[in-house]
Steps between C-alpha positions, in 0.01 A plus 500: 500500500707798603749256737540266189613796268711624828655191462557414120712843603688337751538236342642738163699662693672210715575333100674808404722505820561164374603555145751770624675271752556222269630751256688686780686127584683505113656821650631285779805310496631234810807330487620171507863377603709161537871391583491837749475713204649410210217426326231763542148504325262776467177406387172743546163483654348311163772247568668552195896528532673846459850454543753154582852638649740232515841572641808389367561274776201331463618388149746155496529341143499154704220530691232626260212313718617692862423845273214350390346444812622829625243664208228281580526565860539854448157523329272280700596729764468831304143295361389412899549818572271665178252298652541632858515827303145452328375356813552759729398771255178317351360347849423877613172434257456128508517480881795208440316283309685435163250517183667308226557675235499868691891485590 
């Protein structure tokens, strides 16, 4: 009985660690970019977007779609890398296996 209480402790304590890294990972931001900079995306370890910078030069009145695609770009990369992100900072308690719904 005493190594199943020692481990409903363990067990406490390793959801706790949990809780504060996935609250820890909105404090987090990673950055996408496309074009070689002009349009950067900042999006944080919830993958929710902070910030779209779009230079000047990105911008042409004619070719709405090449901007377009720029943004989109931008943030799948910004979004891949959130995910690395949560990965890398979750997998210290899952051992790498990805729990839906954890991260």
């Amino acid at each position: 009985m005493n190594n199943m209480n020692q481990m409903m402790k363990q067990v406490k304590k390793m959801q706790e660690q949990m809780l504060k890294a996935q609250e820890e990972l909105g404090t987090k931001t990673v950055e996408g970019t496309s074009g070689g900079g002009v349009v950067t995306v900042q999006v944080n370890g919830h993958k929710q977007v902070q910030a779209i910078n779009i230079k000047p030069e990105a911008v042409d009145p004619d070719d709405v779609e090449m901007l377009q695609d720029l943004v989109m770009t931008a943030v799948n990369d910004a979004l891949a890398k959130a995910e690395e992100l949560a990965n890398a900072d979750m997998g210290k308690f899952t051992g790498g296996m990805k729990i839906p719904g954890l991260f």
